[in-house]
DRENRO-308976 format. One record per residue (C-alpha): x, y, z; residue in one letter. Coordinates in steps of 0.02 Angstrom, whole numbers, plus 50000, padded with zeros to 5 digits. Last residue first. Layout:
<recs>
XYZA ...
</recs>
This chain:
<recs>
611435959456694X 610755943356606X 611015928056710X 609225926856804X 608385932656627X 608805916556526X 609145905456663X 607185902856697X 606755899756524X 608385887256495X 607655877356654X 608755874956806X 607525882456900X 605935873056826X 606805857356896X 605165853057009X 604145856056868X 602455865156905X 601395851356951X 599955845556830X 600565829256790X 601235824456626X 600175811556510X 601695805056363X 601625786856405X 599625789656405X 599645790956208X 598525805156175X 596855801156112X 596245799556275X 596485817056329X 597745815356491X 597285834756542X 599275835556545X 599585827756398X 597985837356307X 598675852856376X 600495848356324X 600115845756156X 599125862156120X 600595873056180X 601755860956087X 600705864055928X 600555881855963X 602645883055948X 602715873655786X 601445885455721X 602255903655765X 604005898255706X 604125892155530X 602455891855487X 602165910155519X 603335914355419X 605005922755474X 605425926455656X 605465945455648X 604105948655773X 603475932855866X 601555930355885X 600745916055952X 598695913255994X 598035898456039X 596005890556071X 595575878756185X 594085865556206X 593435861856025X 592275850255980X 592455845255818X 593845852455772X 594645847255945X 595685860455952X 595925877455897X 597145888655794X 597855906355770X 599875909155699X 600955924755668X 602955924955616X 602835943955586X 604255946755460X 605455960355470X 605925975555372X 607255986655485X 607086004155524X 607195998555720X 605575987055676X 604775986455520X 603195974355463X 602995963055344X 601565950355379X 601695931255398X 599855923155453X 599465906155484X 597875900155511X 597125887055626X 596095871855646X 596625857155744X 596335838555740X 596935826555877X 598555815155870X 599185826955767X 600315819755636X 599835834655506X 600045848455643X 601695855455616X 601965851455417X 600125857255402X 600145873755461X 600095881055279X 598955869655221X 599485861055048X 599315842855130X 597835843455217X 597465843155396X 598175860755485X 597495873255341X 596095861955300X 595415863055461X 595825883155439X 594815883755296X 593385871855358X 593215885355495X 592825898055362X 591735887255261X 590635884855407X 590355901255460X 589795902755295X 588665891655282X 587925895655480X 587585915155432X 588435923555565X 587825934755712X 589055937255840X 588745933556000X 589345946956098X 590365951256262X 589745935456349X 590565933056526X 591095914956600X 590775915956780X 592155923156907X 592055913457060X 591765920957240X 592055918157423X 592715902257382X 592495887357498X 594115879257578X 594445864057623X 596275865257569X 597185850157452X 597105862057288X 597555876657365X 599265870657397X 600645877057535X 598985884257630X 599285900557737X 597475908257747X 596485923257717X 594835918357617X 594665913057447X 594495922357261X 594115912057129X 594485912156942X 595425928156900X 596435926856748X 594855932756595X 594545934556440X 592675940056395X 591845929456262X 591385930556084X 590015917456066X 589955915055851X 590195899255822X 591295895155974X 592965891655878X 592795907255785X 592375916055924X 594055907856009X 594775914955844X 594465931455876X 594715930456053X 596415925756050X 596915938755888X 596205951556036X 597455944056149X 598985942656050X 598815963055998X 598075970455854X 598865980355715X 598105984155536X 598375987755370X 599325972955316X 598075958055359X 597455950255196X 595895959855163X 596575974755243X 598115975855119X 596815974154956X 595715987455021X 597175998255057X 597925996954882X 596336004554803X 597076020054866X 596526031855010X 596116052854999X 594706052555112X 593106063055107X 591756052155192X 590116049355085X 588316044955117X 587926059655227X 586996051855391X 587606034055340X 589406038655287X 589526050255434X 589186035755584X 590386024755460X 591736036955498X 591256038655687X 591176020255699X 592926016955623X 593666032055739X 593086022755902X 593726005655832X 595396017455809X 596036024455641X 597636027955584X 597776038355441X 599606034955357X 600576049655266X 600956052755080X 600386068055070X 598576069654960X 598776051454944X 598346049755121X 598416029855151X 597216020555265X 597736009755435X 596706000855569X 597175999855762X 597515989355901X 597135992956069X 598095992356219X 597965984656390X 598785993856539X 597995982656687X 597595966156675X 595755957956688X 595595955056509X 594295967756423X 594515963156248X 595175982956225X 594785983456025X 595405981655847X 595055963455828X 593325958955945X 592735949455834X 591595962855794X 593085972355746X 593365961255588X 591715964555490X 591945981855557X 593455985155461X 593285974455304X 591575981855272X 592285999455330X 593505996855204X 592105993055052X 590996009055111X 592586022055110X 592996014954946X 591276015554874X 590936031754935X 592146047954972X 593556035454866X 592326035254728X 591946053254713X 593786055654718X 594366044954592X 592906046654444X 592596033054333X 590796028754408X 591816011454487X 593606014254511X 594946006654373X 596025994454349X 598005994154399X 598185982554220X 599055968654146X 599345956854308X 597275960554367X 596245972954407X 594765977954322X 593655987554452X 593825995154604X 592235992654696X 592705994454880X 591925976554913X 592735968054740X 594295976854773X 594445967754951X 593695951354860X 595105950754727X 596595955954862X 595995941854956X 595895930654805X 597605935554762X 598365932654932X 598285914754927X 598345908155116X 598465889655092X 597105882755202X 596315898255179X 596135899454987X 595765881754993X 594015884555064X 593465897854969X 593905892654793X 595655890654706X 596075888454516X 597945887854502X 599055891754674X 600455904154627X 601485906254759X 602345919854848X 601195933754762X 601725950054725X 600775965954701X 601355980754589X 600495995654646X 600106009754554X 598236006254534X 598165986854603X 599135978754469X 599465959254503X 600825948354505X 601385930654548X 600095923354404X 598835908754379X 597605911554524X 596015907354462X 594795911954553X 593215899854607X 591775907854697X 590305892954728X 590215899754908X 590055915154834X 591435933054828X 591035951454854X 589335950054902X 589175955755063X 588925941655158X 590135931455094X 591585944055097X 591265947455273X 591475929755309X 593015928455216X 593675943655285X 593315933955473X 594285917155390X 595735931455322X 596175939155482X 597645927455525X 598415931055339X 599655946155409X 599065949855591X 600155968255580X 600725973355774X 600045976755941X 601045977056100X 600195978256258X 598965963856291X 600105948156224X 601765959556236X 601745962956427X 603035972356437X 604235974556575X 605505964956478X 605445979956361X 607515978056297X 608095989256430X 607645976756559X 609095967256510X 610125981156510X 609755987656688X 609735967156741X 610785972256906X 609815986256964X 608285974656950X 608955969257114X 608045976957229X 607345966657330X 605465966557273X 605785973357114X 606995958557070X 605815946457145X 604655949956990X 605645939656860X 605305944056693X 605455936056525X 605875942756346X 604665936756297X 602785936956363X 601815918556396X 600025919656443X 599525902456476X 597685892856530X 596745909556496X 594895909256565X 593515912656433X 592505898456509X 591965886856340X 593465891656224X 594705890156377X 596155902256335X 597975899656271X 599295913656232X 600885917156166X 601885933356133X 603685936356071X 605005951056085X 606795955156013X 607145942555896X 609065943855836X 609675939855678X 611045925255586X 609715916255525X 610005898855591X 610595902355746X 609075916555770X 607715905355711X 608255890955837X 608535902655988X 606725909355952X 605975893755958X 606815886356112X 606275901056203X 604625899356155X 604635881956178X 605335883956364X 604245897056427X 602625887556347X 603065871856467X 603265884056616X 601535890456572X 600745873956535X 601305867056745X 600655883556795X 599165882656712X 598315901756721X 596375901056771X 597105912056945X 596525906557119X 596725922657223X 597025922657409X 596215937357508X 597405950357618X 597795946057801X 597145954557923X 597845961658051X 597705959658248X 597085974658367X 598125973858505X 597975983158681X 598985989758833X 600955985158803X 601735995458940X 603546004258865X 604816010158976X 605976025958915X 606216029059100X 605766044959127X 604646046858958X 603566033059000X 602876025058819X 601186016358842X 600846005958673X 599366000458582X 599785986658436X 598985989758291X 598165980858130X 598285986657944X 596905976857821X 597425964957687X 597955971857537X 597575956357418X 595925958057359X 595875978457351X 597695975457262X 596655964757139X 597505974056957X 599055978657031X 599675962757101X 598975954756941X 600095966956855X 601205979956896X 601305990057058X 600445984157187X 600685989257341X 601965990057495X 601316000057657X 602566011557746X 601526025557678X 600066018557761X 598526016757643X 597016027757672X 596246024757517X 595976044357463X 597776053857549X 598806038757558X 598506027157428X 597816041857287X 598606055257332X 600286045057348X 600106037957168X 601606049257093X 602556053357255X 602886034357274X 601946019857390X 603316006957392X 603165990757248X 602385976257220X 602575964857042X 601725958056921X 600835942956920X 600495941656727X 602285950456686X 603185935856769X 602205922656726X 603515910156775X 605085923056780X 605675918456973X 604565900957013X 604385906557201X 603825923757181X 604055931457362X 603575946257409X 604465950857584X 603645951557775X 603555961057927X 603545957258103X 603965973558210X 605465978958294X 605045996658370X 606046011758404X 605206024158531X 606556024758646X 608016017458583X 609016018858750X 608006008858834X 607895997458697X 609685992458680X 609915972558719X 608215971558595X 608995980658473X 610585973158480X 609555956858451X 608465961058299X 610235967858204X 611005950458240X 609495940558174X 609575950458040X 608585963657974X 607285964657834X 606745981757817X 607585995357888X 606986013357958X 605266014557911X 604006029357959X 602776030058123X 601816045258164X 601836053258000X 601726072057942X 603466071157971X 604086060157810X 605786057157863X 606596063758018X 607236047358078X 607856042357875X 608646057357896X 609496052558050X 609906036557983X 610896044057833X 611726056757943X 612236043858060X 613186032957934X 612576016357874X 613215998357900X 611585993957998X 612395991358153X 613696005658143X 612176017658113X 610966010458235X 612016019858411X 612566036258310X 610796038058245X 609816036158432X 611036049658498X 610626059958358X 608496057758359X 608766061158554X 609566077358497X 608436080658381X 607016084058497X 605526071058439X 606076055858563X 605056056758722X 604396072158760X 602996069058585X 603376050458533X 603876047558355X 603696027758313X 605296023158215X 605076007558144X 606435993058111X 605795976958006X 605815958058034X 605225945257884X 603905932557874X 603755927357678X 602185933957574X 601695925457451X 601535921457242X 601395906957136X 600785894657238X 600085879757146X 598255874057168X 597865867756990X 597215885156912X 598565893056982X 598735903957156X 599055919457216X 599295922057434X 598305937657501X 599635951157561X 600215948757736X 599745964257862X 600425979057920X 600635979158132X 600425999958153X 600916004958317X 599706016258407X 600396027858538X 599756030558707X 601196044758830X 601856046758977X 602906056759070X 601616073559076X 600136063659117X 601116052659255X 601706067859313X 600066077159326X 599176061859437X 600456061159550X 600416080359600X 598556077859592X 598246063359701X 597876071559878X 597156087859824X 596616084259657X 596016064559673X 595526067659838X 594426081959810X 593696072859641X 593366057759752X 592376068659869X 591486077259774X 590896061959686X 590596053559841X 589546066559897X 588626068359731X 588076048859737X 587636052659933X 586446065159915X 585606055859772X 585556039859846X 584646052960004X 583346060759881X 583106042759818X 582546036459971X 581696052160036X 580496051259893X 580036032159929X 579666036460110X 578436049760052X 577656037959947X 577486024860059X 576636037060192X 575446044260064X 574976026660036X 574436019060197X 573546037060262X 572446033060098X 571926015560133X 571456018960328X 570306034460266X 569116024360167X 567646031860100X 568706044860042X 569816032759950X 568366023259857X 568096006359881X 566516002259735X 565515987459754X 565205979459606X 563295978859537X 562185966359601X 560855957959440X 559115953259484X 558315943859349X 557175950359223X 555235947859269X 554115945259121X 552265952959135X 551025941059053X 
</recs>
């Protein structure tokens, strides 16, 4: 059967040329369409010509003077630093509103120096200078637009100005403002100071950042250190000067910005505390002992966060005086290194504070057990031509005990015992191992210092710890040349390249003594600074977690709060605790280090024990007295490192005052006030709550015997 699709119609088609009517009806909309825009175009140009013909026929005279008689200038409006805060909210550092004179240089309006005169004569009498001395300040600085004539005016100088702009052409009165340090010499080398842009870093502001040169920046310190927090960012005010009748037309303002606020881990509230006892401290040694101490350090950080709580420098520094000027009255006092920051920048011997990491080292290389008893019978000892004395003699002493009361003769025994000299003892200067000098100095001494060395520097002791401050220092390690009686000292970089050659080669020609094993084992050939004692022990505290230290702990946004602590502000970042290391120690003796310095504080014949024996809390520490010479004269290091709780410790201390006898007598009773007020002010329950202080900076703080001190010197 034949199937049958269905029909299916297919579109009909409209094609033009099957439809003339449809094509006639386009070709006459487009040709209307082209003479629509032919004729906007037409007239567009017309009117152009037009306006151009009237603006240079009819407006052209007009239009030339107003270019030549005025002129656009851009006046810089600087900006407020960023505000610094402590750890509790309190303002430490700002910027206070003040009014300054600029000279904006206009081109036909006030560059010829005869304007520049005229304008001199009329300031000079009013700023109690002469004309010459304004006019140069005028000229000043030409590759500029806009220099400074006088900062901080008076009301009386802001009003003749105003009375006499017309014929101050070009001469601006801008807001401005001062850094201001509110507590004077509270952490006065921590914050620093700001300071004018000065031939010496104007490349580097000016020509690579940008800066103005009428900008302030940091200079020392904290200030220095997060200038790119705090600088803020210049704004300007646009200006139409008209050279006929010296008017000025406002046309635009871009606003500045004010610099970020820091939130510092530093305890204002502890600091001032720490001021005092220092002070206190020092006054006490030097009425009782007739001498002068001429510099102190002490520090506290946060064992779990790495942030320091204090950083106390003596002889104090108040930062207004570079702000204002007045540092020219304190010459002398500044004389005496006031600038320094002693706790990052001034290194000297540790004495017995490095014996719990020599210990260590000790333990793992053989040189003494945790069953080691010596018996220390004597006051003297031959160490080759050395004659060694002991303060105390101590009777049979094992590890433990020889830290809690510091004997020197089992740290001179387990230095020899790692460099291999043999035989030593209050008879004889002993011998080196193999019999012969040299060969043993190239290996077995070389080998046995290194121990000590490195066994110390991975503490961090010897090195830069890293602290967010600029101008740290390193310490440094010490070795005789018998070969001309001169002192090698050796950096952490020069201690790896020696032992870098003793493992390639197996020897290092050196021409030491058995006597520099025994002084590194109990802290007489070598320097470190406050801080890197500081993270030593906080390691030690930490078993083992050597952390970065650190004053930064927040930066905020721009704002004006009194109080930090009662703003709703969110940070815009926090600084997290850094790991440097963790250093790897076998947990026994670990262990019988820290139970040193327990029994240091806690027992009876510890060393720190008169100061920390009624503790409400338990500490560990070690005291360390080490002769050292300053101005040609032999001095003791008064030296002390401790923690608290024991058991759980929370902070960590490090003090250090040059010629202030043992370290019992001044570095300890100092730490334990450091470590008392925290737990006061922290309101620790095993302090009695009668003694709980709040965490406000003193209100009194300026009439304070630390803030006198440097405020009266001159």
């Amino acid at each position: 059967m034949k199937r049958l699709w269905p029909f299916r119609r297919e579109p009909m088609s409209y094609r033009s040329e099957d439809h003339p009517q449809t094509s006639d009806h386009r070709r006459r909309t487009y040709i209307f369409r082209v003479n629509v825009v032919s004729f906007s175009v037409f007239f567009a140009l017309s009117s152009l010509i037009f306006r151009l013909g009237y603006l240079q026929i009819t407006k052209g005279a007009q239009l030339k003077t107003q270019a030549l008689t005025t002129s656009v200038q851009y006046i810089p409006v600087l900006p407020a630093r960023g505000r610094i805060y402590d750890a509790n909210g309190n303002l430490l550092a700002y910027d206070q509103p003040t009014y300054s004179v600029y000279l904006t240089r206009v081109q036909h309006v006030n560059d010829d120096t005869a304007t520049l005169s005229k304008m001199a004569a009329l300031l000079a009498p009013v700023f109690h200078k002469t004309t010459a001395q304004v006019l140069q300040l005028m000229k000043a600085d030409k590759q500029y637009t806009t220099v400074t004539l006088f900062k901080n005016i008076t009301t009386d100088q802001l009003s003749f100005i105003s009375e006499h702009q017309a014929q101050l052409p070009g001469v601006n009165v801008e807001v401005d403002s001062e850094r201001k340090y509110p507590y004077g010499d509270l952490a006065g080398q921590v914050l620093g100071y700001v300071g004018p842009i000065t031939p010496q870093n104007k490349k580097y502001y000016v020509d690579e950042q940008h800066y103005l040169l009428m900008q302030q920046v940091g200079a020392a310190g904290l200030e220095l250190q997060y200038e790119n927090q705090l600088k803020g960012k210049v704004g300007y005010q646009e200006e139409q000067y008209n050279t006929v009748n010296n008017g000025v037309k406002p046309v635009g303002y871009i606003p500045p910005v004010s610099g970020n606020n820091l939130q510092l881990t530093l305890d204002g509230a502890l600091e001032a505390d720490t001021q005092n006892a220092v002070l206190k401290a020092i006054q006490s040694f030097e009425s009782e002992n007739h001498t002068q101490v001429q510099d102190a350090a002490a520090v506290m950080i946060d064992v779990k966060t790495g942030g320091i709580l204090a950083m106390v420098s003596y002889p104090y520094l108040d930062p207004n005086w570079f702000v204002n000027g007045d540092f020219t009255l304190h010459t002398n006092y500044l004389q005496n290194g006031a600038e320094m920051n002693n706790v990052i920048q001034n290194p000297h011997a540790p004495g017995s504070t490095v014996k719990p990491a020599n210990l260590i080292t000790g333990l793992e290389h053989g040189a003494v057990t945790p069953n080691t008893v010596y018996d220390d019978s004597g006051v003297w000892q031959w160490i080759g031509n050395y004659h060694m004395h002991e303060d105390a003699s101590y009777g049979l002493v094992d590890d433990v005990t020889a830290i809690a009361v510091s004997d020197d003769r089992f740290f001179y025994t387990l230095g020899l015992n790692l460099g291999g000299w043999l035989g030593s003892s209050p008879y004889d200067g002993g011998y080196p191992r193999g019999g012969n000098l040299q060969r043993w100095r190239d290996t077995d001494f070389i080998k046995g210092l290194l121990m000590l060395m490195q066994g110390e520097m991975r503490f961090g002791l010897g090195q830069i710890t890293g602290i967010d401050l600029p101008g740290e220092q390193a310490g440094a390690f010490y070795m005789e040349n018998q070969s001309n009686n001169t002192m090698v000292t050796m950096s952490a970089k020069d201690v790896q390249s020696i032992a870098q050659t003793v493992a390639k080669q197996g020897s290092y020609t050196n021409y030491g003594s058995p006597y520099d094993l025994a002084a590194m084992a109990f802290g007489q050939s070598q320097q470190f600074t406050p801080i890197e004692l500081l993270q030593y022990v906080s390691t030690l505290a930490d078993n083992g977690k050597k952390l970065q230290p650190h004053l930064l702990q927040a930066v905020y946004p721009p704002g004006l709060t009194q109080n930090l602590s009662t703003a709703n502000e969110k940070p815009l970042q926090t600084v997290a605790p850094n790991v440097q290391a963790t250093v790897n120690i076998n947990p026994t003796y670990l262990k019988l280090a820290q139970e040193g310095m327990y029994a240091a504080c806690n027992t009876p014949q510890g060393t720190a024990y008169p100061s920390f024996g009624n503790a409400p809390y338990k500490a560990a520490g070690k005291t360390g007295t080490a002769e050292i010479t300053m101005g040609s004269k032999s001095i003791n290091n008064s030296v002390f490192i401790g923690y608290a709780p024991y058991n759980n410790p929370q902070i960590a201390v490090a003090v250090m005052v040059p010629g202030a006898g043992y370290g019992a007598v001044t570095a300890v009773p100092i730490a334990r006030q450091m470590m008392d007020f925290y737990f006061e002010e922290h309101h620790a329950n095993f302090m009695p709550k009668s003694t709980w202080v709040p965490t406000t900076i003193p209100a009194n703080w300026t009439q304070s015997p630390a803030y006198k001190l440097p405020e009266q010197s001159n």
